[in-house]
C-alpha positions in Angstrom: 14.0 -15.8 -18.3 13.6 -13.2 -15.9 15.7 -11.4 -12.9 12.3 -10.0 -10.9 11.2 -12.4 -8.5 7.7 -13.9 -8.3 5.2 -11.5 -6.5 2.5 -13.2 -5.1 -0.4 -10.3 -5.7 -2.8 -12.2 -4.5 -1.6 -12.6 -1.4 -0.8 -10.3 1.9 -2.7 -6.6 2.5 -3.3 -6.2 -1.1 -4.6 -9.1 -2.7 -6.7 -9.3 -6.5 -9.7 -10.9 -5.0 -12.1 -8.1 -3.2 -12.7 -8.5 0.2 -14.8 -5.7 2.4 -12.6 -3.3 4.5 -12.7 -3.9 8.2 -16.1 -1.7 9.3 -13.8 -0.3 12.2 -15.2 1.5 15.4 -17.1 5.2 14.9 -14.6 7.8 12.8 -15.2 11.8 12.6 -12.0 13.7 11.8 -10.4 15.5 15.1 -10.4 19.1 15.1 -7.3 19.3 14.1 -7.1 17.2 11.1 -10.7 18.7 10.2 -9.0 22.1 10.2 -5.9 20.7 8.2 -8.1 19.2 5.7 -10.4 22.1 5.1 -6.9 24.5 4.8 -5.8 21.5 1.2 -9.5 21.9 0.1 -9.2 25.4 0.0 -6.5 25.3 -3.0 -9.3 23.5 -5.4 -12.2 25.2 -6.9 -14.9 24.3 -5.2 -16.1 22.1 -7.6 -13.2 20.1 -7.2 -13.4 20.0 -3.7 -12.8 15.7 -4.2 -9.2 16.2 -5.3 -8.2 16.7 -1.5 -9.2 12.6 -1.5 -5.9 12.0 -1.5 -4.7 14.2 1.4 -8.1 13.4 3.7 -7.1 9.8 3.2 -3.8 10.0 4.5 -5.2 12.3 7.5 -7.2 9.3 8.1 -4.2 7.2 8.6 -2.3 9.0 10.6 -5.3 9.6 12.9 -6.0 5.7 13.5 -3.5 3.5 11.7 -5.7 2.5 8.7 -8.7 2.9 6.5 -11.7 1.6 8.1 -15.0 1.4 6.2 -16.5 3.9 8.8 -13.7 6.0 8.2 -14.5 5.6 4.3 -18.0 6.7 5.0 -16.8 10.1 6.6 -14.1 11.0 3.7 -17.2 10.5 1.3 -19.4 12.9 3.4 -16.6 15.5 3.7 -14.9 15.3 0.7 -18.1 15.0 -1.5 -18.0 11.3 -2.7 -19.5 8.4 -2.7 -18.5 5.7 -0.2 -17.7 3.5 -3.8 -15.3 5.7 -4.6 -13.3 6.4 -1.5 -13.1 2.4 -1.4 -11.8 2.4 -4.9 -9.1 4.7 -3.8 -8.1 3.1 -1.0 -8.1 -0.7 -2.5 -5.8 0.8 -5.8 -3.1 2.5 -3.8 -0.4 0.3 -1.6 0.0 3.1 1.0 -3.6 2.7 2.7 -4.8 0.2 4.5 -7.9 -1.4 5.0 -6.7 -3.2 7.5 -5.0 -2.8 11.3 -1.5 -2.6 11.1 1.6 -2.3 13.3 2.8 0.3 14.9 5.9 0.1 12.1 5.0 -1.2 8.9 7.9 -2.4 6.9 8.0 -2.5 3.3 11.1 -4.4 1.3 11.4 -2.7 -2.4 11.5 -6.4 -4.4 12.1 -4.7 -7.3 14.8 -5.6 -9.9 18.1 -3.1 -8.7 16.7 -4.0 -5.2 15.8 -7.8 -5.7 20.0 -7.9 -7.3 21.2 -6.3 -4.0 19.3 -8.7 -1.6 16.0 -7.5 -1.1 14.6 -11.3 -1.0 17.7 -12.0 2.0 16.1 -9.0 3.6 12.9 -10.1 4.0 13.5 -14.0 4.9 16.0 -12.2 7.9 13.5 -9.6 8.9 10.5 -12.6 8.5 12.5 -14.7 10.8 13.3 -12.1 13.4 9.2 -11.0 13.3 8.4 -14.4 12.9 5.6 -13.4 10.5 5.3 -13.9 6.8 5.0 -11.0 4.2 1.2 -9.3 4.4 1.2 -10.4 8.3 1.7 -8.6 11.5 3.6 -10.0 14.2 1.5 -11.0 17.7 2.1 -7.7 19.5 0.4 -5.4 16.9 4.5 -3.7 16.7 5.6 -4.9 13.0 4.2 -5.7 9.6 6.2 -7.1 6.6 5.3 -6.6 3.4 6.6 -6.6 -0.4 5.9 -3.9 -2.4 7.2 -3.0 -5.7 9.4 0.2 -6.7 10.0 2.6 -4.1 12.1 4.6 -6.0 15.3 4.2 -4.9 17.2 2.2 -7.4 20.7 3.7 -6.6 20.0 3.2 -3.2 19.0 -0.4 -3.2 18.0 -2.3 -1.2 15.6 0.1 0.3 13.0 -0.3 2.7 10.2 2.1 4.1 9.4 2.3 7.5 5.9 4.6 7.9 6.5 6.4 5.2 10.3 7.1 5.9 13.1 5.2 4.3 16.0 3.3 5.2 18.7 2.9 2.4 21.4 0.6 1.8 20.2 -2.2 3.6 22.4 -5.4 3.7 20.3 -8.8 5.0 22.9 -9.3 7.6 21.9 -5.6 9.1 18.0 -6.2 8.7 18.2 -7.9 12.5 19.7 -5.0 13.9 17.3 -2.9 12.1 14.4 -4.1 13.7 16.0 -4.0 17.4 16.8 0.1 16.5 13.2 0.2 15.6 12.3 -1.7 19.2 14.6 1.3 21.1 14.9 4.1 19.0 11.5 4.0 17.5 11.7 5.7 13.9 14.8 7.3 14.6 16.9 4.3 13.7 15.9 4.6 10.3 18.6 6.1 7.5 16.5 8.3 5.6 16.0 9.2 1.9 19.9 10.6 0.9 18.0 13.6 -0.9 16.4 14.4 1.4 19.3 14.4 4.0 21.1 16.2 1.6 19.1 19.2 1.6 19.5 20.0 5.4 
């Protein structure tokens, strides 16, 4: 007998099965993120020049919403890997996409303090409102639900991340209102990690 709910792996933005990243239009690196990128490589040993990976992927990201195949290509080149291995990168960790996204991508902790507190309430509310499934994104290219596993939070539960940026304490009856504060205030409607909040 088990608490933790069934997570369907193999279904949504991360499934088992490999399927090949969207090829995506032309990507080079803007100026600015070229500079930023260069500034992390320059705390490795030149040898290890592939440890800013990581980082460049991320700068990828925030520069067009996902992880495109093209965009693979030119971490390789700049970074100093193959194309096989930025892929492997990108298909191991939750936080990159292959894939378009919304514009806020919302991720419900399903975890087991998270999964006791509601989580699964949370995301048939918030899949309702959307009118999406988990691992979809709604018709306007604004929202994408998914499930992911710990983020971390467990005395904060139930916790979901918004872009990167957290919103704790979540009750299902709230998760409505959650996504209308998202609609007006943009990310500004989220709570935000208590540590974090604590430290200003």
């Amino acid at each position: 007998m088990t608490f933790h709910p069934k997570m369907p792996y193999d279904t949504g933005l991360h499934q088992s099965a490999r399927q090949l990243p969207e090829a995506g239009e032309p990507f080079a690196f803007t100026p600015e993120n070229l500079a930023r990128l260069e500034d992390i490589a320059r705390r490795y040993p030149p040898e290890r020049r592939r440890s800013a990976l990581l980082p460049a992927l991320y700068l990828v990201q925030r520069q067009q919403g996902y992880v495109s195949a093209r965009a693979m290509a030119h971490v390789a080149e700049v970074v100093g890997v193959t194309p096989a291995e930025v892929e492997d990168v990108v298909s191991y960790y939750t936080m990159f996409y292959a894939q378009r996204v919304g514009t806020y991508v919302l991720q419900v902790c399903r975890t087991l303090s998270c999964a006791l507190n509601g989580a699964e309430r949370i995301t048939d509310v918030l899949s309702r409102k959307l009118g999406i499934k988990p691992g979809e994104t709604d018709p306007t290219g604004t929202f994408t639900l998914m499930e992911v596993e710990c983020l971390g939070a467990c005395d904060r539960a139930p916790v979901v991340v918004v872009n990167d940026q957290w919103h704790e304490c979540l009750k299902p009856e709230d998760a409505e209102r959650l996504v209308d504060d998202l609609r007006t205030k943009g990310l500004d409607a989220l709570s935000g990690c208590h540590l974090c909040v604590e430290k200003r």
